[in-house]
PDB file of N, H, CA, C and O in Angstrom:
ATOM      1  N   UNK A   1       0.864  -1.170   0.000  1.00  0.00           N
ATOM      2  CA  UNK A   1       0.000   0.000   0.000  1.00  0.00           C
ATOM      3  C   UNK A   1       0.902   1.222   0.000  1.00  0.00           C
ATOM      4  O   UNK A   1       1.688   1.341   0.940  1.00  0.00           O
ATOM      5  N   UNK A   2       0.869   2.247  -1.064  1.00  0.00           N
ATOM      6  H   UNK A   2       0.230   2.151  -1.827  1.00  0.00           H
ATOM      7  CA  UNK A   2       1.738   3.265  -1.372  1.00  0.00           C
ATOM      8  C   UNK A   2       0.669   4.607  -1.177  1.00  0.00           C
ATOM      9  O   UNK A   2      -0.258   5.047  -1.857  1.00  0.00           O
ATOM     10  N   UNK A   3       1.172   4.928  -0.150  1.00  0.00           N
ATOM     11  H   UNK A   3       1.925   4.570   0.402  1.00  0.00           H
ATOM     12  CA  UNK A   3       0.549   6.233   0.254  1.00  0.00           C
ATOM     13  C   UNK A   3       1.226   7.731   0.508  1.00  0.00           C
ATOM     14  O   UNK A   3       0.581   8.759   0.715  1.00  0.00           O
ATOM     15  N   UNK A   4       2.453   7.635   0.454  1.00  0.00           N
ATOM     16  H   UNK A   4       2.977   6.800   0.286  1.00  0.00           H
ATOM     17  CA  UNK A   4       3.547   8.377   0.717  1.00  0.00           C
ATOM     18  C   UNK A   4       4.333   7.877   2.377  1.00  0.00           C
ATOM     19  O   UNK A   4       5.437   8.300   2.718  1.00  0.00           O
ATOM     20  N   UNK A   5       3.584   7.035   3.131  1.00  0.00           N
ATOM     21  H   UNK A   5       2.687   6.692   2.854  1.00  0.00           H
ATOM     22  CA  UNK A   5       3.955   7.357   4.612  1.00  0.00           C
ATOM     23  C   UNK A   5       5.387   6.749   4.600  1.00  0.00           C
ATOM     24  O   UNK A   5       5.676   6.062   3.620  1.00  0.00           O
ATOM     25  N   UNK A   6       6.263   6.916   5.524  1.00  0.00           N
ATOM     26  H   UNK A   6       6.027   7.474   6.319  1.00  0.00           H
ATOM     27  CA  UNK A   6       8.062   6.295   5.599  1.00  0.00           C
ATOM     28  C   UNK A   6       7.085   5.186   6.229  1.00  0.00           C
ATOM     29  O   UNK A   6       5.924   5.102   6.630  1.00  0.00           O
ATOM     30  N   UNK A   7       8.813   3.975   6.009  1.00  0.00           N
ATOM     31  H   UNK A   7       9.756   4.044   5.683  1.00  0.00           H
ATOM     32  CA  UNK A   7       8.279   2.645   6.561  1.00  0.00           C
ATOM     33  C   UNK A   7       8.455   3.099   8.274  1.00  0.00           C
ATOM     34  O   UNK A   7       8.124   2.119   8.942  1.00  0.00           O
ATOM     35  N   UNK A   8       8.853   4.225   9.142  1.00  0.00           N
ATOM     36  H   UNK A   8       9.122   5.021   8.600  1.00  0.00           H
ATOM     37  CA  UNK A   8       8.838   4.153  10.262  1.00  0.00           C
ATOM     38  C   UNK A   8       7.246   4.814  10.787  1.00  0.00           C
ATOM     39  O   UNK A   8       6.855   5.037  11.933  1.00  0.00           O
ATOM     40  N   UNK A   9       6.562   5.008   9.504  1.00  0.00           N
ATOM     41  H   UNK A   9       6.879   4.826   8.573  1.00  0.00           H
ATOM     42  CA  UNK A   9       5.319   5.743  10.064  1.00  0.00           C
ATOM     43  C   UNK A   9       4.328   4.274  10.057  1.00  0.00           C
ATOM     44  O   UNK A   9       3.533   4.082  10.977  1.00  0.00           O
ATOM     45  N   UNK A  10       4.428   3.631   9.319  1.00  0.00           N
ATOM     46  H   UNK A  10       5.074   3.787   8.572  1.00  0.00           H
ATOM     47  CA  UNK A  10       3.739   2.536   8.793  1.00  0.00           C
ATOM     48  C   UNK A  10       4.114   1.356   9.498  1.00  0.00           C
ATOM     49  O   UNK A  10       3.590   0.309   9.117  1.00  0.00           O
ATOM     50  N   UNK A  11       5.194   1.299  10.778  1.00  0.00           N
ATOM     51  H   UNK A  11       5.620   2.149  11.088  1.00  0.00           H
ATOM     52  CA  UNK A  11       6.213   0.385  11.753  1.00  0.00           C
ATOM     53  C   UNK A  11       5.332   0.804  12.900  1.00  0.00           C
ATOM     54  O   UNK A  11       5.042  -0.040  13.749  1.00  0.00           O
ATOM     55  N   UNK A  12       4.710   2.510  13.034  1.00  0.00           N
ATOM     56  H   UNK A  12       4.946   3.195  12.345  1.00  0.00           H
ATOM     57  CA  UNK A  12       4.214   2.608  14.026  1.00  0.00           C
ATOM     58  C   UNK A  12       2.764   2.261  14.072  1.00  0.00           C
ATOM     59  O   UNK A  12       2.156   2.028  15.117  1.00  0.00           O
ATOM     60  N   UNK A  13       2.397   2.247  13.223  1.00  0.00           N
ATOM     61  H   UNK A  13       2.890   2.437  12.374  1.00  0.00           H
ATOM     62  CA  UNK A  13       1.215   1.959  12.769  1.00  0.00           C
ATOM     63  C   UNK A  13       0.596   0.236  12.923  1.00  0.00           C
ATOM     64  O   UNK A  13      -0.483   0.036  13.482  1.00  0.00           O
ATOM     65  N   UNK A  14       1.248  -0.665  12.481  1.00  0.00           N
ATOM     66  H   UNK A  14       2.124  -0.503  12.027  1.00  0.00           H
ATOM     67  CA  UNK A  14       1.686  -1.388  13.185  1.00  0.00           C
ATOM     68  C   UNK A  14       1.841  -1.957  14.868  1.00  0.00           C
ATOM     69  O   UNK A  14       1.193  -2.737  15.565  1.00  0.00           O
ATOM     70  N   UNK A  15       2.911  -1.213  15.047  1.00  0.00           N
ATOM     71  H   UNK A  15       3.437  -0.579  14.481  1.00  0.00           H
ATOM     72  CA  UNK A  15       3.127  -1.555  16.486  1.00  0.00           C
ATOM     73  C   UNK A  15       1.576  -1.429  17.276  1.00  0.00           C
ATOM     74  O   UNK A  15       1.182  -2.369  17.966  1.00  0.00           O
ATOM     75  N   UNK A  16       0.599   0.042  17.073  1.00  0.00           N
ATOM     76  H   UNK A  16       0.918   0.806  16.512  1.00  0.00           H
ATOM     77  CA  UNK A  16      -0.685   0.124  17.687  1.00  0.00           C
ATOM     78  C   UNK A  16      -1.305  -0.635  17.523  1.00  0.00           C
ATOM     79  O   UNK A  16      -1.722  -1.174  18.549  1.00  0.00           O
ATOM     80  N   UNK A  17      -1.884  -1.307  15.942  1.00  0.00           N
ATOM     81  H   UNK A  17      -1.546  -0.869  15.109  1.00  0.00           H
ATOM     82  CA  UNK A  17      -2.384  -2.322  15.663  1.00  0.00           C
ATOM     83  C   UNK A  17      -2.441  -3.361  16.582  1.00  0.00           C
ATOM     84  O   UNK A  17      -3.491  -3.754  17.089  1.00  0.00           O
ATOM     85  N   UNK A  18      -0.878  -4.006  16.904  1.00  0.00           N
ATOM     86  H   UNK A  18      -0.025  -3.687  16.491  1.00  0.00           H
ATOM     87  CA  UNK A  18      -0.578  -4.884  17.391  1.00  0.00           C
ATOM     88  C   UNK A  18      -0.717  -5.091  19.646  1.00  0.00           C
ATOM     89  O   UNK A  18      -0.659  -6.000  20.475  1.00  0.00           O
ATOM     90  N   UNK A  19      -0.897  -3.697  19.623  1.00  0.00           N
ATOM     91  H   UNK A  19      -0.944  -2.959  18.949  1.00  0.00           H
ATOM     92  CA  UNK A  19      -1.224  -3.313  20.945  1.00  0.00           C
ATOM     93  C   UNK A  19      -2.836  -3.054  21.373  1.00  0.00           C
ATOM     94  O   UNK A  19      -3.241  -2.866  22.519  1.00  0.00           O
ATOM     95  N   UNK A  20      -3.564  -3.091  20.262  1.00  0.00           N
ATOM     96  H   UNK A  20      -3.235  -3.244  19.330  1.00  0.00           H
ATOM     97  CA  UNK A  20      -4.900  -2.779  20.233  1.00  0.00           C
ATOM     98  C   UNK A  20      -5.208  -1.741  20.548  1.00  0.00           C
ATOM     99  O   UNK A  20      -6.069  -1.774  21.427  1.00  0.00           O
ATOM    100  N   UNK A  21      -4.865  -0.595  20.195  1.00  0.00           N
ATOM    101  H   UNK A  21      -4.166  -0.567  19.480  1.00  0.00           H
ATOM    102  CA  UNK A  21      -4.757   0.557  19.898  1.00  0.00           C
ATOM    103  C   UNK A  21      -6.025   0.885  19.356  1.00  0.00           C
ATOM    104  O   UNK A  21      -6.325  -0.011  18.567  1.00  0.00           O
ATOM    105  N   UNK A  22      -7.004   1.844  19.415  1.00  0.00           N
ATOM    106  H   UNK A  22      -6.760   2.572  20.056  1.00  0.00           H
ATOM    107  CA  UNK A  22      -7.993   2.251  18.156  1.00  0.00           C
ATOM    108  C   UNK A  22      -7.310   2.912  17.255  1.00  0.00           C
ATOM    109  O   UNK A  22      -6.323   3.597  17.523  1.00  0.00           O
ATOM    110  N   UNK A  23      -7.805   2.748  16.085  1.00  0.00           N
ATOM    111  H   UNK A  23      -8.607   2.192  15.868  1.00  0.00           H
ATOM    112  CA  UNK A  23      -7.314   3.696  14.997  1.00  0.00           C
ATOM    113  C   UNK A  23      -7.160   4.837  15.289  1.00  0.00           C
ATOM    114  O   UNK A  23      -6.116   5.488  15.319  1.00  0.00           O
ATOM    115  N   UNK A  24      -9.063   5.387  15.714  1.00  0.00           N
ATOM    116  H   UNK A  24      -9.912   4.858  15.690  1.00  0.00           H
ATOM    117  CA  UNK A  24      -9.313   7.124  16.092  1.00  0.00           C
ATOM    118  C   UNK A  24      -7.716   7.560  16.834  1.00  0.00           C
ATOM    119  O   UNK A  24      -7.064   8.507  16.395  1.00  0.00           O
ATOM    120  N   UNK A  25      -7.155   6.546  18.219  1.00  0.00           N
ATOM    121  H   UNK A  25      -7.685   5.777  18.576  1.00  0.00           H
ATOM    122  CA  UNK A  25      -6.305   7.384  19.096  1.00  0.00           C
ATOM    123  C   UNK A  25      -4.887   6.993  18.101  1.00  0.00           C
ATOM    124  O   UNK A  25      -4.053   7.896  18.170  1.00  0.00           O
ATOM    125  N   UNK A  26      -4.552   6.061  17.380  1.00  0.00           N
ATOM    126  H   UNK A  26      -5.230   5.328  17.323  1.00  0.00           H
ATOM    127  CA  UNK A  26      -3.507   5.761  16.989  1.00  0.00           C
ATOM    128  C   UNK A  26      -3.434   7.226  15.475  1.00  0.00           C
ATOM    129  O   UNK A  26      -2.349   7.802  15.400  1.00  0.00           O
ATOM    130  N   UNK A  27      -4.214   7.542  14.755  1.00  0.00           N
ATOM    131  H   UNK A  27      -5.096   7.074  14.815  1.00  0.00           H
ATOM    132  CA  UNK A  27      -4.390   8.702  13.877  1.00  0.00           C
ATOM    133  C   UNK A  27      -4.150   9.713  14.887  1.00  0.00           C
ATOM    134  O   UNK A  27      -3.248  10.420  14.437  1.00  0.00           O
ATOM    135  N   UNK A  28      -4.518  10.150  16.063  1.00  0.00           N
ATOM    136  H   UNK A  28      -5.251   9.576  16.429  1.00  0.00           H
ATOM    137  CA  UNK A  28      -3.735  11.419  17.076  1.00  0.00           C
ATOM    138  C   UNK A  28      -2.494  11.149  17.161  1.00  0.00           C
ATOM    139  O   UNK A  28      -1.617  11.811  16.607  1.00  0.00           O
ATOM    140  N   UNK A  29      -2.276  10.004  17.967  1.00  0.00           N
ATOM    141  H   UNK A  29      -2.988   9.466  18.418  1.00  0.00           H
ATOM    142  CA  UNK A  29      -1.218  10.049  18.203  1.00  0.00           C
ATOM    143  C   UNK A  29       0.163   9.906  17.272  1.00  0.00           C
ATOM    144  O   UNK A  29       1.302  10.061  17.714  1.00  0.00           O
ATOM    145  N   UNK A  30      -0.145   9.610  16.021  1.00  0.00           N
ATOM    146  H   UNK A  30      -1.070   9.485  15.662  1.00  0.00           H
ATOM    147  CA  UNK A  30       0.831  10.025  15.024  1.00  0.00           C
ATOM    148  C   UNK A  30       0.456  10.869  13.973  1.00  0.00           C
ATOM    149  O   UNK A  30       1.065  10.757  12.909  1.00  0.00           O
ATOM    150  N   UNK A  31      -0.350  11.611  14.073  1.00  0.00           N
ATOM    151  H   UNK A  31      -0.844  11.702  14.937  1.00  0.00           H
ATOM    152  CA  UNK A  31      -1.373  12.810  13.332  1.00  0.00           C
ATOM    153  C   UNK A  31      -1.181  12.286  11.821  1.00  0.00           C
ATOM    154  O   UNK A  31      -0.562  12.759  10.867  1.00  0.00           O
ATOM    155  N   UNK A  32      -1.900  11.207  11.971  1.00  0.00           N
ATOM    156  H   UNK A  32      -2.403  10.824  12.745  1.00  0.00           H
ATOM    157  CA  UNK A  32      -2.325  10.536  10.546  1.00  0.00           C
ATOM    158  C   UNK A  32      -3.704  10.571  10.383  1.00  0.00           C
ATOM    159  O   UNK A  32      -4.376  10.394  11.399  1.00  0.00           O
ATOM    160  N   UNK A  33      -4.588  10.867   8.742  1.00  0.00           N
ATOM    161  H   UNK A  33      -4.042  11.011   7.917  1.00  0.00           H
ATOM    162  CA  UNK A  33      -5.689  10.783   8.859  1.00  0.00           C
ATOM    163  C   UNK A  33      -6.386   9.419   9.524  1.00  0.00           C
ATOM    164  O   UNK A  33      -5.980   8.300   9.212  1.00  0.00           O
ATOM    165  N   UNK A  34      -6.926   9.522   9.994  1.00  0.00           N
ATOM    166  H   UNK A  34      -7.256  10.431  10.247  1.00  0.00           H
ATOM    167  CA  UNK A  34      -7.914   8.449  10.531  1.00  0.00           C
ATOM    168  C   UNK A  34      -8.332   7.228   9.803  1.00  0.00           C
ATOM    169  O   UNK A  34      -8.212   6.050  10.141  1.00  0.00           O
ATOM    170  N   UNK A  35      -9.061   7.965   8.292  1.00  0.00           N
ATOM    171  H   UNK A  35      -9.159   8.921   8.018  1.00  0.00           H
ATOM    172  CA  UNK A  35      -9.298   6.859   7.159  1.00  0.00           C
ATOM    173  C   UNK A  35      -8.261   6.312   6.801  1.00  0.00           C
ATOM    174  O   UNK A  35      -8.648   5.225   6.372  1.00  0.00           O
ATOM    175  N   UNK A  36      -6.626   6.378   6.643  1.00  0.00           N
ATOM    176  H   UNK A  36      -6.311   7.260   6.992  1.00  0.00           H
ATOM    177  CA  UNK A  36      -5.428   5.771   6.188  1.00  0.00           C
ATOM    178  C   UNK A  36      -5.205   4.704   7.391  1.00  0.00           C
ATOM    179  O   UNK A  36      -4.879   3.561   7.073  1.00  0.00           O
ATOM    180  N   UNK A  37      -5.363   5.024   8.713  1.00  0.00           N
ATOM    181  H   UNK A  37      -5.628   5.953   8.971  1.00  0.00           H
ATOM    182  CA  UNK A  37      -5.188   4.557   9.901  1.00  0.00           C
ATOM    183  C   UNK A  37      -6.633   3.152   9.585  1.00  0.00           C
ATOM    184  O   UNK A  37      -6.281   2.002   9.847  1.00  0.00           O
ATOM    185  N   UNK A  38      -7.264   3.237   9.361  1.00  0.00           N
ATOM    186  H   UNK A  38      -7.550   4.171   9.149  1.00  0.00           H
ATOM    187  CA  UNK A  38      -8.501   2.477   9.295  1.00  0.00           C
ATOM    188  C   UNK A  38      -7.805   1.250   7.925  1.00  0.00           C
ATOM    189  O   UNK A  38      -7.712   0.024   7.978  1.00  0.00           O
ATOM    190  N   UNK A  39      -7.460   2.123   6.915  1.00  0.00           N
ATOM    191  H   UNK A  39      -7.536   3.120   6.873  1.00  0.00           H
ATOM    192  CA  UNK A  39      -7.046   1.264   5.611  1.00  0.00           C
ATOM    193  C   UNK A  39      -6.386   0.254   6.346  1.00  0.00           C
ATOM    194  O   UNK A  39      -6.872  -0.876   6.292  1.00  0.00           O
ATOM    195  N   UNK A  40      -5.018   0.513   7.258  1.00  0.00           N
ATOM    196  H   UNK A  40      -4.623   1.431   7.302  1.00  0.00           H
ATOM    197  CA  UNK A  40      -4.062  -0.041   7.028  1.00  0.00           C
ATOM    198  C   UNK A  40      -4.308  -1.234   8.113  1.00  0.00           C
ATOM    199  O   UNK A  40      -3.874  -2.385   8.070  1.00  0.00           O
ATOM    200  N   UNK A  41      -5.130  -0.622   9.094  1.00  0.00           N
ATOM    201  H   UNK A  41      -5.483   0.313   9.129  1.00  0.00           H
ATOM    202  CA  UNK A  41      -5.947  -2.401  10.208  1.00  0.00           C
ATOM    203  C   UNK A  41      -6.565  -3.312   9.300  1.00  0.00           C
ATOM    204  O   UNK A  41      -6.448  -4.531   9.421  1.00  0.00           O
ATOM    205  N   UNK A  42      -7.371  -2.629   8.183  1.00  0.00           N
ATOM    206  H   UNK A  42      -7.466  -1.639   8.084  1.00  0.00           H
ATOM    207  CA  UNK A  42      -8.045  -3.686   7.577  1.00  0.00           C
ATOM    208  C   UNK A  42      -7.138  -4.706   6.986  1.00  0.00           C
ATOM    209  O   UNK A  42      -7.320  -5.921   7.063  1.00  0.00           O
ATOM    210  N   UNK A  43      -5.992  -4.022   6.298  1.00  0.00           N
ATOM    211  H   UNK A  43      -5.844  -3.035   6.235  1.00  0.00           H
ATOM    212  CA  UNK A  43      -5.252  -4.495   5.443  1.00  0.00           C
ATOM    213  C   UNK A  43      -4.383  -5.864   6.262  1.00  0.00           C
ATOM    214  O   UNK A  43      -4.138  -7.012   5.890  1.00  0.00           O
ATOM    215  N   UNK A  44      -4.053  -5.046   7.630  1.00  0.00           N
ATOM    216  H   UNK A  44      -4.253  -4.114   7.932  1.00  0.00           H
ATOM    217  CA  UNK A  44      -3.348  -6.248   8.358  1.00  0.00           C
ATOM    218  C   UNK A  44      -4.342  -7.402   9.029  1.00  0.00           C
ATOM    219  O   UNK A  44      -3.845  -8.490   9.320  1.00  0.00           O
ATOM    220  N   UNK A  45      -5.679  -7.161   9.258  1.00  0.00           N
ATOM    221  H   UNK A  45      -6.083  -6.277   9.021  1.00  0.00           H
ATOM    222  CA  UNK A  45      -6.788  -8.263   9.488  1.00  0.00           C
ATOM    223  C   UNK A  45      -6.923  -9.252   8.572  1.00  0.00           C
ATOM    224  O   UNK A  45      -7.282 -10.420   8.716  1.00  0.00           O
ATOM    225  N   UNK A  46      -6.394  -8.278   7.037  1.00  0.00           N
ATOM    226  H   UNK A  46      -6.103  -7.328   6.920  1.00  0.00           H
ATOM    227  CA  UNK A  46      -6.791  -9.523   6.007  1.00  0.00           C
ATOM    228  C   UNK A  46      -5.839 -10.145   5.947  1.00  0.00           C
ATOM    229  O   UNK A  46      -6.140 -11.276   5.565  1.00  0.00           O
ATOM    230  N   UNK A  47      -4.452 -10.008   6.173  1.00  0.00           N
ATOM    231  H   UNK A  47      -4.208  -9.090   6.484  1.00  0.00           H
ATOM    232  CA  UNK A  47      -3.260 -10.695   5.829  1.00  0.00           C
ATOM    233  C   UNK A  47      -3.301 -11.345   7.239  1.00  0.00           C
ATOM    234  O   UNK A  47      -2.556 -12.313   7.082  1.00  0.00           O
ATOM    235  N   UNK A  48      -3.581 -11.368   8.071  1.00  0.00           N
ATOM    236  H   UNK A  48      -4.186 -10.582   8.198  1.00  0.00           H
ATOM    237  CA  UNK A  48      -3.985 -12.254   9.154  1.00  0.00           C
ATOM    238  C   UNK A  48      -4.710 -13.253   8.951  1.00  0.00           C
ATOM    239  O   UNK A  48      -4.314 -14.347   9.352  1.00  0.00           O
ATOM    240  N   UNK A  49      -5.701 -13.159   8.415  1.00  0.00           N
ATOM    241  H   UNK A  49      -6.022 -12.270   8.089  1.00  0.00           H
ATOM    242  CA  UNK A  49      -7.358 -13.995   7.786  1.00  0.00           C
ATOM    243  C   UNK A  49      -5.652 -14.604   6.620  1.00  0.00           C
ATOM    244  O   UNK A  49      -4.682 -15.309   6.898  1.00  0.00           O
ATOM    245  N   UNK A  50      -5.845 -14.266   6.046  1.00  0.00           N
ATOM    246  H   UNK A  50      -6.633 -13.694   5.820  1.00  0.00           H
ATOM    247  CA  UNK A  50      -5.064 -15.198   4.538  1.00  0.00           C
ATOM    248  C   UNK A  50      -3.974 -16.382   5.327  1.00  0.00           C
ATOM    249  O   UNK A  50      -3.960 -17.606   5.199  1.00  0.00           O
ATOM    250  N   UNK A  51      -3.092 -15.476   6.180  1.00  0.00           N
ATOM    251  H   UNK A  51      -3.103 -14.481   6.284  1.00  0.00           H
ATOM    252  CA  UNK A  51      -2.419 -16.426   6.450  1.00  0.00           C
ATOM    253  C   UNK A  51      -2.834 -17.529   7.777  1.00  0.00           C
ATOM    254  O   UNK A  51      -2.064 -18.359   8.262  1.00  0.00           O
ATOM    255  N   UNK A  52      -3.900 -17.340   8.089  1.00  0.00           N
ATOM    256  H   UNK A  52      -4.525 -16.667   7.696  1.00  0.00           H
ATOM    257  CA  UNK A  52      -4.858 -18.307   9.489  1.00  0.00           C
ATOM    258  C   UNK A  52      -5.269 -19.471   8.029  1.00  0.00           C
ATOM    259  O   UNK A  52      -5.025 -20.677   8.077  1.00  0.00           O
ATOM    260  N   UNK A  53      -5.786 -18.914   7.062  1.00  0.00           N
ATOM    261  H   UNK A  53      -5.984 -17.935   7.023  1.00  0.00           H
ATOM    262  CA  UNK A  53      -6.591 -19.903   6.373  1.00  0.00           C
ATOM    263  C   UNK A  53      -5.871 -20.781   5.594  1.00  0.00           C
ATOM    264  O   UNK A  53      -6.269 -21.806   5.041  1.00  0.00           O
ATOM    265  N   UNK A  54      -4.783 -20.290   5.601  1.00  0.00           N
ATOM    266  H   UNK A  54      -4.460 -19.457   6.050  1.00  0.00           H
ATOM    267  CA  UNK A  54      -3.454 -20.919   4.705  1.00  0.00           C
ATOM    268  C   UNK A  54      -2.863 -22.219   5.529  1.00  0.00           C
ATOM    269  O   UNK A  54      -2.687 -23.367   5.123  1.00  0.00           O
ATOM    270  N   UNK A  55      -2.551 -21.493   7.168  1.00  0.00           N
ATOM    271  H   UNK A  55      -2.694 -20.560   7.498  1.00  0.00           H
ATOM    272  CA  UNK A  55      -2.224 -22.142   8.443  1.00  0.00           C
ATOM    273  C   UNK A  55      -3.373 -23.888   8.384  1.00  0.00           C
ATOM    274  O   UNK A  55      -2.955 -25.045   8.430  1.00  0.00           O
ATOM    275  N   UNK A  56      -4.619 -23.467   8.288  1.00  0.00           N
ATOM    276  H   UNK A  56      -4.958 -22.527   8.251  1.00  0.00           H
ATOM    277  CA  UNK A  56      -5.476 -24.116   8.044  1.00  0.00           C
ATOM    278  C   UNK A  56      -5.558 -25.458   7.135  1.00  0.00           C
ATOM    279  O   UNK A  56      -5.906 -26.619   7.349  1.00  0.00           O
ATOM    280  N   UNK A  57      -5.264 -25.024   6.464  1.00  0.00           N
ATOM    281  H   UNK A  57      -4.982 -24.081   6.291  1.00  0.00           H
ATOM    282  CA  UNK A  57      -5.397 -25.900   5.039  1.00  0.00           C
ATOM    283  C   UNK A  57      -3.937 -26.732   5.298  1.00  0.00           C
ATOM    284  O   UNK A  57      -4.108 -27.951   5.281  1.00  0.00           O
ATOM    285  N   UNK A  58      -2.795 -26.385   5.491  1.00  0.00           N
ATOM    286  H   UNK A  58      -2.656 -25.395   5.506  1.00  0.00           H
ATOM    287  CA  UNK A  58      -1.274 -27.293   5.887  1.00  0.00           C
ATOM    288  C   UNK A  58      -1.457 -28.196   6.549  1.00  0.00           C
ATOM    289  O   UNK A  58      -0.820 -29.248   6.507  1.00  0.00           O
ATOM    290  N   UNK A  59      -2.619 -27.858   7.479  1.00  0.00           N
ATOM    291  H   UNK A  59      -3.137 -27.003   7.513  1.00  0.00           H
ATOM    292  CA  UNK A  59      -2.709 -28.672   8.952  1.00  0.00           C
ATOM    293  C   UNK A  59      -3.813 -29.889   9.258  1.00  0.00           C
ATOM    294  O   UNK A  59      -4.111 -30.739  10.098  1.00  0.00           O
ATOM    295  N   UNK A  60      -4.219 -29.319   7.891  1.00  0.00           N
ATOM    296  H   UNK A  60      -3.977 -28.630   7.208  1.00  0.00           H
ATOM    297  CA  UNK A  60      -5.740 -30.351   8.288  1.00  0.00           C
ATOM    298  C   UNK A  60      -5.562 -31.030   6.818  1.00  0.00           C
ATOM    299  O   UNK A  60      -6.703 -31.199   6.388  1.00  0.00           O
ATOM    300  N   UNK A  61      -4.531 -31.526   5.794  1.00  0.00           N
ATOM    301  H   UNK A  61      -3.604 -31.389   6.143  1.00  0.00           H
ATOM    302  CA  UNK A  61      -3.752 -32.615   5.255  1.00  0.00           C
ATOM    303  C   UNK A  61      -4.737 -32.553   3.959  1.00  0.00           C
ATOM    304  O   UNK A  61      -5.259 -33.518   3.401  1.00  0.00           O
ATOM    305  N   UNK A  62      -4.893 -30.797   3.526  1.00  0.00           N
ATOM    306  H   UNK A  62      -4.469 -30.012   3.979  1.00  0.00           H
ATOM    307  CA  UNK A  62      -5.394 -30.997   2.176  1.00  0.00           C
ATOM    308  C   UNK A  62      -3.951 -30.212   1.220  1.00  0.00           C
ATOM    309  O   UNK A  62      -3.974 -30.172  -0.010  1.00  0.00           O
TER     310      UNK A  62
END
């Protein structure tokens, strides 16, 4: 996802994610819009979901 942000804005972004952070306070606290802050949870929920279902499928011998 190419938005202009450095990979240390997008590391922090991240890190909240990963702390359960809301978006709303994680967009203050690195004065990012909110909707980019929203993009980028979804984005890591789905690559979560892809790789659970992937996890899935290895394990259960299809």
């Amino acid at each position: 996802m190419s938005n202009g942000l450095s990979d240390y804005k997008v590391k922090k972004i991240m890190k909240h994610f990963c702390e359960d952070i809301t978006a709303s306070k994680t967009a203050a606290l690195l004065e990012i819009n909110r909707n980019t802050i929203n993009r980028y949870y979804n984005l890591f929920r789905r690559k979560i979901a892809a790789s659970t279902m992937d996890a899935d499928r290895i394990f259960s011998g299809e």
